[in-house]
N, C-alpha and C positions, 0 to 999 in steps of 0.2 A: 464339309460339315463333320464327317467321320474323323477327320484330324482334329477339331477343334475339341470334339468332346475327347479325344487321346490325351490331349493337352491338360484340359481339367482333370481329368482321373488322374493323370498323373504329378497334378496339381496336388489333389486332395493326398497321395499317397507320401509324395514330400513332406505334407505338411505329418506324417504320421500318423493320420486316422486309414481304418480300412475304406476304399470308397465302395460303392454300392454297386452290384452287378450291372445294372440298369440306369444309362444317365438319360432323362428325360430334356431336352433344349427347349421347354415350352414356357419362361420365362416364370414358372412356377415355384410357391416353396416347397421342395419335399424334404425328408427325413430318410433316415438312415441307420446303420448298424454301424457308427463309427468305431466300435470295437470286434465286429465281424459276429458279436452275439449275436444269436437271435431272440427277436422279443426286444431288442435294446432300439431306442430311434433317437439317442443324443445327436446325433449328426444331422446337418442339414444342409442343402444345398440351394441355388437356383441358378440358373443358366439360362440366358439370350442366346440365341442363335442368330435373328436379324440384324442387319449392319454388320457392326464390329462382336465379334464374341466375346461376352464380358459373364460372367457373374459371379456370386460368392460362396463360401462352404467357412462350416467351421462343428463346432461339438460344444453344445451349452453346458456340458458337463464340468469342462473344465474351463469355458470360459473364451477357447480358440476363437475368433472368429480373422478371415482372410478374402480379398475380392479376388481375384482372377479379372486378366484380359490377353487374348488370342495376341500370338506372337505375330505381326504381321510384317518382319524385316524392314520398318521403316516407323518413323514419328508418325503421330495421327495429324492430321490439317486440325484446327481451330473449330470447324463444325464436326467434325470426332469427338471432337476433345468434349465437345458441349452434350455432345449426346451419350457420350460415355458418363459422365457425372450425371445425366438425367439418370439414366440409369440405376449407378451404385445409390444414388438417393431413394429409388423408389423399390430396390432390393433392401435398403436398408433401414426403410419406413415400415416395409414386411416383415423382415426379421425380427423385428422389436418390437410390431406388434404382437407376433408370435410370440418371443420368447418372453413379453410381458404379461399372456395368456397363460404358456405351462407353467411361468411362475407362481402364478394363483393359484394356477389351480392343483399346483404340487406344495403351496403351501397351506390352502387349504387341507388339503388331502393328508398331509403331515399332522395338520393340529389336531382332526378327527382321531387318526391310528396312534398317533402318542397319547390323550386322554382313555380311548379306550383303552391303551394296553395296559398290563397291571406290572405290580413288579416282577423282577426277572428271581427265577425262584435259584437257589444256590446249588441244586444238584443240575443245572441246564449242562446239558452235556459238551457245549463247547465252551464253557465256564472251568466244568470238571476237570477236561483234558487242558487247557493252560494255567489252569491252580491258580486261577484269581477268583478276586470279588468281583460283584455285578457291578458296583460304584454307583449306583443310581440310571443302571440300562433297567429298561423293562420289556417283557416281555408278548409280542403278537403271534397268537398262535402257540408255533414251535421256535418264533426266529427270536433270537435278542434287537432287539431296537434301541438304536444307538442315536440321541437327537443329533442334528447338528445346525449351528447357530451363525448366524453374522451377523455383526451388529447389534446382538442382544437380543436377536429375532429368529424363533424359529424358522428354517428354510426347507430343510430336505431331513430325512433321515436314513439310517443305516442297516440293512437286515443281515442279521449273519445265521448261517443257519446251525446245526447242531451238528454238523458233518464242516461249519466252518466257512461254507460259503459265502460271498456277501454281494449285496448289488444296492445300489441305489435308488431312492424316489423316483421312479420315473418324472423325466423333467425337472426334477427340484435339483437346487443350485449346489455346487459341489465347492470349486474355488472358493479361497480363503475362508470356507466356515470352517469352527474349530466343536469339539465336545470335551470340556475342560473338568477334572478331576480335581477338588481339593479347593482351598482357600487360597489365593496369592497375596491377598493384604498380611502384611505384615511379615512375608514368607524370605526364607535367604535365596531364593532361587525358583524361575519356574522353566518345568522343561515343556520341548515340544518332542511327540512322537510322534510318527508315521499311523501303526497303527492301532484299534482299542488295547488288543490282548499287553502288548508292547507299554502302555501309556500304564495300563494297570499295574502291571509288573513294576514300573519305576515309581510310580508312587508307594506302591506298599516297600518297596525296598526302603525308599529314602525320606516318605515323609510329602516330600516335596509337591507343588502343584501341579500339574500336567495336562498339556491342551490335548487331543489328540489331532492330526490334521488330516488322516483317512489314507494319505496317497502323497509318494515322495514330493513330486510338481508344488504341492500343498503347504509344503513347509515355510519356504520363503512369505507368501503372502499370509500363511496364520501369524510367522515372526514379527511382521510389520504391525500385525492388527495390536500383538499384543505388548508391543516397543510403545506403541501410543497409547494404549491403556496404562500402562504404568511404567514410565520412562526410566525411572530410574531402578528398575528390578533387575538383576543380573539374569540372564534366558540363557539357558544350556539346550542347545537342539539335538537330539537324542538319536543317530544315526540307523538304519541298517546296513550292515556291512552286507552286499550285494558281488561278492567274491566273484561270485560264478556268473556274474552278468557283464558283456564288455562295457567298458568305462567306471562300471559300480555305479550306477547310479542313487542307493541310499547315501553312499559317504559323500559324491558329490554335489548333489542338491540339500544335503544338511549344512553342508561346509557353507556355498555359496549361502545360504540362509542366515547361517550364524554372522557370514562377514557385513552381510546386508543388515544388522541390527547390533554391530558388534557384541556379536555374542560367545559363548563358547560352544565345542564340538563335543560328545560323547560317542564313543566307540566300544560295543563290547567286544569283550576279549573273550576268545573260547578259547585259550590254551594250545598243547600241542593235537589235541586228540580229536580235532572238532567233529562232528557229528555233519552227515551229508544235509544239504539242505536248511542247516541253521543258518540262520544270518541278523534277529533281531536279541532284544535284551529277554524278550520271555523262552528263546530260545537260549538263552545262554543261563538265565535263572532255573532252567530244568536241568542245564547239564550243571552248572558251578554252581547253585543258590542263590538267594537274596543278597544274601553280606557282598557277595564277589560284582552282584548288579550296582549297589551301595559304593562299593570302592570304583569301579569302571567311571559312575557319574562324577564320583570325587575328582579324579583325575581327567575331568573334562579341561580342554585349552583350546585358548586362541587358536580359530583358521587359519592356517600358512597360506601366505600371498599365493597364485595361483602362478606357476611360472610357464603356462602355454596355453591362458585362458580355458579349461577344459568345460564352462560350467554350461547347462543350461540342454532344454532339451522340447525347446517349444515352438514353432512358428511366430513373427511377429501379425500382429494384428494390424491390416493394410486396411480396412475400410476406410478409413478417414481421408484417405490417401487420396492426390490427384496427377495424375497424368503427368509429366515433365515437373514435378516439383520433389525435389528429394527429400525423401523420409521413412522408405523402406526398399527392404529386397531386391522387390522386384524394378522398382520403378526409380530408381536413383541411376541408371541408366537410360530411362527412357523409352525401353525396349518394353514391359511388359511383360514381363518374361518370369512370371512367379513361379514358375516349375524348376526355374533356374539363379536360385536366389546369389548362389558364390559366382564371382566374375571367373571367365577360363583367363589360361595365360594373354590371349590375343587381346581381352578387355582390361587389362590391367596396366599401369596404376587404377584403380579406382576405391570409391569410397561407400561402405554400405550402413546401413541405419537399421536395425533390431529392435523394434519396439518390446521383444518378448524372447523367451528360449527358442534356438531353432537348435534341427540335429536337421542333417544332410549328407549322404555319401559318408555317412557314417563318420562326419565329425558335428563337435557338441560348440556352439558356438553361443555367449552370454550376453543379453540386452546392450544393447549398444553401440557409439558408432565404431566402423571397421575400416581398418586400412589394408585393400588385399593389392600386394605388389609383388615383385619380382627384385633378385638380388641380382650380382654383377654377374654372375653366371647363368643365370636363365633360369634358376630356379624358383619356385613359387613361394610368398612369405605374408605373411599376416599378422596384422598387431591390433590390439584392442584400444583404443584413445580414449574414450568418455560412455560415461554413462548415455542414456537416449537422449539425442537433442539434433532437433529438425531446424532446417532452413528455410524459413515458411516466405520471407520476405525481403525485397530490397526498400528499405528507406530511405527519406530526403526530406527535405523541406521546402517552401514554395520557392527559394531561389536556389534551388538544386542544391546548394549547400548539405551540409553536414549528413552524411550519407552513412548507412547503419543495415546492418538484418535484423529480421524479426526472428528471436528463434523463441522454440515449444522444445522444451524438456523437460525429462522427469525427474525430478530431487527423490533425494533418499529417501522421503516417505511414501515414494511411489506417487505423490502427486503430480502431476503436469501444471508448468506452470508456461509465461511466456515473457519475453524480456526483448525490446529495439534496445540492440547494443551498437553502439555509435563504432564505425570501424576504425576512428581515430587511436581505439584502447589498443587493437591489434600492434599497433608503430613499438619500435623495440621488438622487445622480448616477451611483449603480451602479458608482462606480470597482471596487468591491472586488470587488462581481462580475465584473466586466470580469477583472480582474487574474487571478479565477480560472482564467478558462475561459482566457486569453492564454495562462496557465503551464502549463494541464494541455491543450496542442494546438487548441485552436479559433480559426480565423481570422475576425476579426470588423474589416469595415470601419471604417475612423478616420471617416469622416465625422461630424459630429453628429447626423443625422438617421437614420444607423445605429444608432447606438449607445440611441439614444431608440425606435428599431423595439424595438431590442432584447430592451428591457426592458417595452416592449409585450407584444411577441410572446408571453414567458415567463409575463406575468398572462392573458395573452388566455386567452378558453375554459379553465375549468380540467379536464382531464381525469378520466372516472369511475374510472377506478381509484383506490382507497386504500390507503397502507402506513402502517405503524407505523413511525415514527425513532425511533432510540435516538441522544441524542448526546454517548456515553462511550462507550468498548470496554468491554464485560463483557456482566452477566446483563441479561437483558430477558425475564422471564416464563421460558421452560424453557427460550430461546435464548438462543445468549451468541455476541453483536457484537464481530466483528474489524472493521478497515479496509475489508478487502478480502472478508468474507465473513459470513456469518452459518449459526451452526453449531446445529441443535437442530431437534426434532418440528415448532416451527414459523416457518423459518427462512424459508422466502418471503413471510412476511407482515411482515417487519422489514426495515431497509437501514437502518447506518447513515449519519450527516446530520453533516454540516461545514460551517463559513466557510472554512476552512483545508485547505489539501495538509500537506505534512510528516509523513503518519502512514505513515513507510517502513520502521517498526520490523519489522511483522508481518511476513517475507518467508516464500518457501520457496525451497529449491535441494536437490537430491541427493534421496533415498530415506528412510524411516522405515526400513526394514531397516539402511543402512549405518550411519545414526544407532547403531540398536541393535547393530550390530555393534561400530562405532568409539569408541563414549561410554557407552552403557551395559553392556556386555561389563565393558567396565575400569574399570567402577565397582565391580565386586563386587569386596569385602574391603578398600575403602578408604573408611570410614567419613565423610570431610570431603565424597568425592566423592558419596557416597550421599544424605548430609543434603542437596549443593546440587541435586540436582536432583528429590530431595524438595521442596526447597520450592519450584524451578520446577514446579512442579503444585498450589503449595499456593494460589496467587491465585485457581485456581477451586472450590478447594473451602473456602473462607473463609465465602460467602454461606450453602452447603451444609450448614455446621459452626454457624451463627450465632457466629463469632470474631471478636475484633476485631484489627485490622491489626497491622501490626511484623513484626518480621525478626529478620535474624541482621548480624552486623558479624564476620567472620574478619579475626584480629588474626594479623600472623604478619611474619617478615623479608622484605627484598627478594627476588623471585625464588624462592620456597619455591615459590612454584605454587599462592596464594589467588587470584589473578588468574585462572587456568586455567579453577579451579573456576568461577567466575565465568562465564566464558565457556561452558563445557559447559552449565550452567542456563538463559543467552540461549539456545543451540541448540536447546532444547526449542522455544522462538516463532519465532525470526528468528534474521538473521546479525549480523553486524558493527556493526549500526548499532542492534540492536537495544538493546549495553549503551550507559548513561548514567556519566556521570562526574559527583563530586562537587562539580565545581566550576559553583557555582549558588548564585544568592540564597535564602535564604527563599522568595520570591514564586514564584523562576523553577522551584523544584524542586515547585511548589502544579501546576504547568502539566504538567510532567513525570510526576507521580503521575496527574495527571486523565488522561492518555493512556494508563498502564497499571492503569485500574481493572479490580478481580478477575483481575489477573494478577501477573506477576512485575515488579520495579521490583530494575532492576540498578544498582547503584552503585559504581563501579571508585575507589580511592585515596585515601582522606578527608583523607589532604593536602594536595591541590589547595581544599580547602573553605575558607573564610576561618574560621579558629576561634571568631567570635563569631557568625557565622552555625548553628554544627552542631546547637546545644542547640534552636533555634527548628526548623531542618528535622528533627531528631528525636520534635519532638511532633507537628508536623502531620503528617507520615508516619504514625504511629501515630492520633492521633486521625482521620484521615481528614477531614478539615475545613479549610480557605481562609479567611485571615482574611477579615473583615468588612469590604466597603470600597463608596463612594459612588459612586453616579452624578453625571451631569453638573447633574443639578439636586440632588444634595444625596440623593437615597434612598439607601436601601440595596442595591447589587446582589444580583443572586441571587449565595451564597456555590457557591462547587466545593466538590464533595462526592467521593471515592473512595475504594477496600476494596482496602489490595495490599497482598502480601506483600514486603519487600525483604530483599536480598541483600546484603551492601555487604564489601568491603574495605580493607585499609591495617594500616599499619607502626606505629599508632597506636591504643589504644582508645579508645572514647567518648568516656570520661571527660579524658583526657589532653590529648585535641585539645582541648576545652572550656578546658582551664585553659590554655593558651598563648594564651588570646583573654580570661583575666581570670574566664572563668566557672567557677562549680563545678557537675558534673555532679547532676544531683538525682533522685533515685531515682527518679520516674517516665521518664524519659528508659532509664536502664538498663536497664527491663526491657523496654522498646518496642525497643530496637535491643540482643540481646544479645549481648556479644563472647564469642567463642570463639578461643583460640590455638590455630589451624593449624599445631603445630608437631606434626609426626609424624615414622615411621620414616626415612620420605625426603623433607623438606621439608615438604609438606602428604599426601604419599605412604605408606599402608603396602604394598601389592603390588603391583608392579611393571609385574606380568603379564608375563615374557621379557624386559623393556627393559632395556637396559643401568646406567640411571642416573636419577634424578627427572626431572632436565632433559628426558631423551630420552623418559621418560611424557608430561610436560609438554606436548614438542611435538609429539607424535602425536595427545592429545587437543583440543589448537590447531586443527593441521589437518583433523581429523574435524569441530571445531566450525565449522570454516568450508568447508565442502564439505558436509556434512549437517544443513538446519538445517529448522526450522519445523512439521515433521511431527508430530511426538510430541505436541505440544500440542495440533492439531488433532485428532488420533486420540481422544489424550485428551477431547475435549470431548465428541466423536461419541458416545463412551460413556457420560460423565457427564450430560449433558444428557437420555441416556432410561434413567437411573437413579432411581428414585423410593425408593430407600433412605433410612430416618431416620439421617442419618450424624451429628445433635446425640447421638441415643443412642449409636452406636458409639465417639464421640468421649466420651462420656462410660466409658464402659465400660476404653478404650484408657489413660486418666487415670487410674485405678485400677489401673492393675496395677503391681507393686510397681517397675517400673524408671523411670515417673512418679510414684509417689508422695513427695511431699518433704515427710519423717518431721519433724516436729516444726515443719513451715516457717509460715512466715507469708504474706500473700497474694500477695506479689513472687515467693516461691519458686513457689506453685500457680502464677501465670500463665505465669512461666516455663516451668513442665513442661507444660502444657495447650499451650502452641507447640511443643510437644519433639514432643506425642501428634501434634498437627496434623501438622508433616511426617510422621509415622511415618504416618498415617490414609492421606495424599498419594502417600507412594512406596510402599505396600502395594495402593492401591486400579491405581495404575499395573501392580502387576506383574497385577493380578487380571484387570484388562483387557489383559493381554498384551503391555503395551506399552513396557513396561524386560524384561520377560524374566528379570530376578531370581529368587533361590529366595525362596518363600515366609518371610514374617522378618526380608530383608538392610534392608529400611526399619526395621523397629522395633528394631533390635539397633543401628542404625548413630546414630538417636535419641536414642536412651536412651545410648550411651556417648558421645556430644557433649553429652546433659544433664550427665552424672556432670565431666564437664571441666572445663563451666560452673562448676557448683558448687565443684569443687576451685580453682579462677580469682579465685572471687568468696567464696566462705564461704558459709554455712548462715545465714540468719536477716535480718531486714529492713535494706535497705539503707540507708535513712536511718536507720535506728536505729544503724546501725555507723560511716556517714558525723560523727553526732552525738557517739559516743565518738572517735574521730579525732581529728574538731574539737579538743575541749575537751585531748586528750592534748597532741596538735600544739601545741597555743599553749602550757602548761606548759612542753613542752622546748624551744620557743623564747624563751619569758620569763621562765622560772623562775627566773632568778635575777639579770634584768634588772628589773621590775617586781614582783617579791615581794621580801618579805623575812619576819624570823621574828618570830614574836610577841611572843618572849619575848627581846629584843633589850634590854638594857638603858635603850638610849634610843633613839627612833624614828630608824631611818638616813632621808637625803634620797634621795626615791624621784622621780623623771620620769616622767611618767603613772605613776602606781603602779594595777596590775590588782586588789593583795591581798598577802594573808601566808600563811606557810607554817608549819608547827607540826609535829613530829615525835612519833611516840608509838612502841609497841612493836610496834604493826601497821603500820608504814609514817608515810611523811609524807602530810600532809593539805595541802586547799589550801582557803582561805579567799579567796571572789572578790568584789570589788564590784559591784554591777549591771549597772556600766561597761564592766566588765573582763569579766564572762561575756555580756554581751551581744555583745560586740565577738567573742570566742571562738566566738558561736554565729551570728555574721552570715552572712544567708542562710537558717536558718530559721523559723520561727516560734517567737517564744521560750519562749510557753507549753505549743506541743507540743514543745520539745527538753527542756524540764523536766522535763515526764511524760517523755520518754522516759530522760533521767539518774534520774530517781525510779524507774523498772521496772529499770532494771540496777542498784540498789542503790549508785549514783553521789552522788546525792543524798540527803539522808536524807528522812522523811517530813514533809510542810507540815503544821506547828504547828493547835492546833482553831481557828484564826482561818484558817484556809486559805493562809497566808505560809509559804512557800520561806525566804526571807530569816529569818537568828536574831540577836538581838540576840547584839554579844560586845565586852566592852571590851579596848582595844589602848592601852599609851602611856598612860594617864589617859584617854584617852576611848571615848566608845561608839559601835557602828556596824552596820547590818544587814547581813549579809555570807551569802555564800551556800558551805554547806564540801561541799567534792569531794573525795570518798574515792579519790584517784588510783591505790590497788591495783587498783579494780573499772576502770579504761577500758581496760586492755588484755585480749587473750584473752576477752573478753564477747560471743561468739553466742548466749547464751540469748536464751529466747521468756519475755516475762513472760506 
């Protein structure tokens, strides 16, 4: 036992705090003198003694915190390991209640003693002796009170006394608060100082704005805070030169600060004569003056690269940490061993991960990962690779395939983020990975022998944890994969897995309440708006329903307000970036669907599309399939595969865009994208709701869709995903009832209204779960009279069979009297291309066609299916017992096989044969 608590003390004194005379192992929180003051109790610890020795320490002051676990010369078993995370969970349930408590109540205690205190008066004798202003310090008692802030909030403050001395809020938060001097809108420059006296002095010198940050450690994190407040401000970090302390620690952690926010360095200069003990700028403004403090800031520049990593001076923070999985100090070997965070020569090569400053054995080692090895001579070497970034996980997919880690790092603005990068990117030379983590915040040294740690580092030890990748957005088992989430019963066992960033579709901003105030409120009794955000819910109930893909196309004039709609359905997923525009190859719009698999696929304008492109993106939208195409040796790639529903808009139908590129639309296309004319009471509008005008509906539902967006689809999932409803039967059920049924139709019409049933299933299931808030019906009413439109748009009965009578009419009242002639002509008139002849009887004129001439008429289909279908519409007459279409007939003195078209039956013909 007496070893184990040697172990922790010597833990704690590693980490740099003083540890406590007295270590209690009774699983308790206590507090301490982390600075060996008395009266000070920042420090705090806890220790298990039972089982395995485990517990934590750290000092709220500045933010440390670290776990410990007893070096036991060997791995733990698997019920170690379990008992060890009960553990640091319920040390770490304590600490945060605790330090959730002196937070309050040191920020209570802060807002009392700063109202009470009055201003600081200008003869305050530690004002007097460094020749500044008070700046807006006031004064308690005898002390100057210095507030200080994070986030806009008072937290702790600062007492300096008249003799100089200074101490903290007890318990109140110390890290990254700043107390800022001056105006920085509109400023050329703001600096950061260490400390008040210092901060004073550069402002009155220069003008300039000034944070102060209390305490070197301090600089980098106020740097960061105030890079994000005003990003583009030029930040000069205002050094003390720390001469007489080893390493300097002012000029190093100003450096590391400034390069962390690219900013610049200021150093004063005290000349040859310097004075014992000076080391900041109000020390140098009492030996050399203002003006000399004013030139020193002038001459502030770029941090020099660091060429032996010297920076940093803190413990990483292990809590999070577990057992056999690397990500800090101590435990990236296994061992446990946090009293011994640097590998010896016997443990090397090895790799260590810094979540934070460490100093050890008296070297200063900087956030991030570490490569400590040995050269050809046995000597010991060390090199810095990347900013923090953990190996949290091994990935795969359910046929083991595509295998990936999950890694957690922190980007340059200090957030933590996490990223399944597929380890296919590693092959080569890892550029692509590189590129990854460069765009998504990771600082990774250019050297080449970084860059090759690198991707060491990332193979090395693969960690015991396993997840399942998905890598599409949608369903995966009862969970269905966003970018940024994974939503279902069993969502922590899935993350999805990318080569690529770019997936900014899925956002959120605002509330699901104002959503449903702002966007679905004002959908009830306007049918165009009910169907679009119907079908924004239909992409996840597609799988649910076994349907296959396609959408809707709202055909309508400029400015009616199809566009709107459009955007109200993105609101359902994301904002602004969510909708796609039509203008895209074939290929590129194969890329665009794979990213909104089993969800919505928005498509704004289909004018923008090149109209020889629209018929191709029509089918693979609907088939859900990626053409076929080669690898680098010749195989066949894995084809993209996705299930969405789209949305699309323009001034234009299907069809119409199709023939301005040469092509004729062919009935499978039509009923994959079906257009509906958005032409209602007010543009695309029937109730208004209050508004004065469509326009002014318009832009109310604009600005809701972009102020409230992302909610409603995630709601949606939450519910859908622990839904175990047979919704193939309901969908079947919903297709029968008579406002789907299409009496007499053929199968273009059934599939048609089975989409119709679909949204209705989609925005009915929404209001059931609460989450449009509709009455009971407004989906299936609103459905069904967008089917009946259709229908009225398009006609009753199969579209190629109507496209086929068209045809054959079209070319008649184009050449009917260019290329025919009569049969009973006395003498054969001179015909140029002649098609056939024409003949007149008591039921109309007949047309008599040559092979030539009705082939050419029927170009584009299949000639022997558009025969049967002129033979079903009673167009055709019936083929002779030899099975020939074609009848002999003599013309002129000769004979000829001609095919005769009863040109009464092509027009007004929607029968069903």
């Amino acid at each position: 036992m007496s070893d184990s608590v040697g172990q922790f003390r010597d833990a704690i004194r590693s980490a740099g705090l003083v540890p406590p005379e007295a270590i209690d192992a009774d699983g308790k929180l206590h507090r301490f003198a982390s600075n060996g003051k008395r009266g000070d109790d920042a420090g705090f610890y806890v220790l298990h003694a039972e089982g395995i020795p485990a517990g934590s320490f750290g000092d709220w002051r500045t933010g440390l915190s670290q776990s410990w676990q007893a070096d036991l010369g060997r791995s733990l078993t698997p019920a170690e390991e379990a008992a060890h995370r009960t553990k640091l969970d319920t040390m770490r349930r304590e600490r945060d209640a605790e330090q959730a408590k002196r937070k309050a109540k040191a920020e209570k205690k802060a807002t009392a003693i700063w109202k009470a205190a009055k201003p600081a008066t200008a003869n305050h004798a530690y004002l007097t002796r460094k020749g500044i202003k008070a700046h807006g310090a006031r004064q308690h008692h005898d002390a100057l009170v210095i507030p200080m802030h994070y986030g806009g909030e008072l937290q702790s403050l600062q007492f300096i006394g008249p003799d100089g001395n200074k101490r903290f809020l007890t318990g109140g938060r110390v890290a990254g608060c700043y107390f800022s001097m001056g105006n920085p809108e509109g400023a050329a420059a703001w600096c950061i100082a260490e400390g008040f006296a210092t901060g004073a002095t550069i402002h009155e010198a220069t003008g300039y704005p000034v944070a102060v940050a209390f305490y070197a450690g301090n600089l980098e994190p106020v740097a960061q805070a105030l890079r994000s407040k005003l990003p583009e401000l030029r930040l000069i970090v205002c050094a003390d030169d720390d001469a007489a302390t080893e390493g300097n620690p002012g000029i190093t952690m100003a450096t590391a600060a400034a390069r962390s926010v690219g900013g610049l360095v200021a150093i004063p200069d005290f000349g040859n004569d310097r004075a014992q003990g000076a080391t900041d700028f109000n020390d140098m403004a009492q030996h050399c003056g203002l003006e000399a403090v004013e030139q020193a800031v002038a001459r502030a520049s770029a941090p020099q690269a660091p060429e032996h990593q010297p920076d940093a001076v803190r413990l990483p923070a292990l809590e999070s940490e577990t057992p056999g999985v690397p990500g800090n100090a101590a435990q990236a070997t296994g061992t446990g061993k946090a009293e011994r965070p640097i590998p010896g020569a016997t443990d090397r090569p090895a790799f260590r991960v810094f979540d934070d400053w460490l100093e050890t054995a008296g070297e200063r080692f900087k956030p991030g990962v570490w490569h400590f090895g040995t050269d050809n001579e046995g000597n010991t070497t060390q090199a810095w690779v990347c900013s923090p970034l953990h190996v949290e996980a091994v990935t795969f997919d359910e046929q083991d395939n595509n295998f990936g880690r999950l890694l957690r790092f922190r980007n340059t603005l200090k957030r933590w983020r996490q990223w399944a990068m597929p380890m296919e990117l590693l092959r080569g030379a890892g550029d692509e990975m590189r590129g990854e983590l460069l765009a998504m915040g990771v600082e990774i040294d250019p050297t080449t022998k970084a860059r090759n740690l690198l991707a060491t580092y990332l193979q090395a030890r693969p960690p015991t944890r396993r997840i399942n990748c998905a890598m599409q957005v949608g369903w995966c088992g009862n969970s269905f994969v966003l970018p940024e989430a994974v939503i279902g019963p069993n969502a922590s066992g899935v993350i999805f897995q990318s080569g690529e960033r770019g997936h900014e579709a899925h956002t959120t901003k605002g509330t699901l309440e104002g959503w449903q105030a702002g966007i679905a409120a004002r959908a009830v009794g306007n049918p165009m708006l009910v169907l679009a955000l119907s079908a924004s819910f239909a992409g996840p109930m597609l799988a649910r329903c076994n349907a296959e893909g396609g959408g809707l196309h709202y055909v309508g004039d400029s400015s009616s307000g199809k566009t709107t709609a459009i955007e109200a359905a993105c609101a359902t997923w994301g904002g602004p970036s969510f909708r796609r525009s039509w203008r895209a190859t074939a290929n590129g719009m194969e890329g665009a669907a794979a990213l909104f698999n089993d969800c919505l696929l928005a498509l704004d304008e289909i004018s923008e599309c090149d109209p020889r492109e629209v018929g191709a993106i029509v089918y693979a939208l609907g088939n859900g399939i990626g053409k076929q195409r080669a690898g680098r040796t010749g195989k066949a790639r894995p084809i993209t595969r996705w299930r969405c529903f789209v949305l699309s808009s323009g001034e234009r139908t299907i069809g119409t865009t199709m023939l301005e590129g040469g092509h004729r639309a062919k009935a499978g296309q039509s009923v994959r994208l079906l257009d509906i004319a958005a032409a209602r009471t007010f543009g695309t509008w029937d109730n208004l709701h209050d508004l004065p005008s469509g326009q002014a509906f318009s832009d109310a539902i604009k600005r809701e869709s972009a102020t409230h967006y992302g909610h409603a689809g995630r709601a949606f999932l939450e519910k859908l995903s622990r839904d175990d409803r047979d919704f193939c039967t309901l969908l079947e059920r919903l297709k029968a009832l008579p406002a789907f049924c299409a009496k007499e139709g053929e199968g273009q019409d059934r599939r048609a209204a089975a989409r119709f049933a679909l949204l209705a299933i989609a925005g009915e299931v929404a209001t059931e779960y609460g989450i449009s808030r509709w009455p009971e019906g407004e989906a299936i009413q609103a459905a069904a009279e967008c089917f009946k439109a259709w229908q009225a748009t398009r006609g009753r009965g199969n579209d190629e069979r109507r496209q086929i009578l068209e045809r054959v009419s079209s070319f008649i009242e184009r050449h009917g009297d260019g290329r025919f002639s009569s049969v009973d002509a006395p003498s054969e008139p001179k015909i140029l291309d002649r098609a056939g002849w024409w003949s007149d009887s008591s039921e109309g004129r007949g047309y008599l066609f040559t092979a030539d001439g009705l082939r050419e008429a029927l170009k584009g289909f299949d000639f022997k299916r558009a025969l049967d279908v002129l033979q079903s519409s009673e167009v055709l007459p019936k083929p002779q017992a030899n099975g020939e279409r074609a009848r002999f007939f003599r013309i002129g003195g000769r004979g000829a096989k001609l095919y005769a078209i009863d040109s009464s039956k092509l027009t007004g013909n929607d029968r069903v044969a």
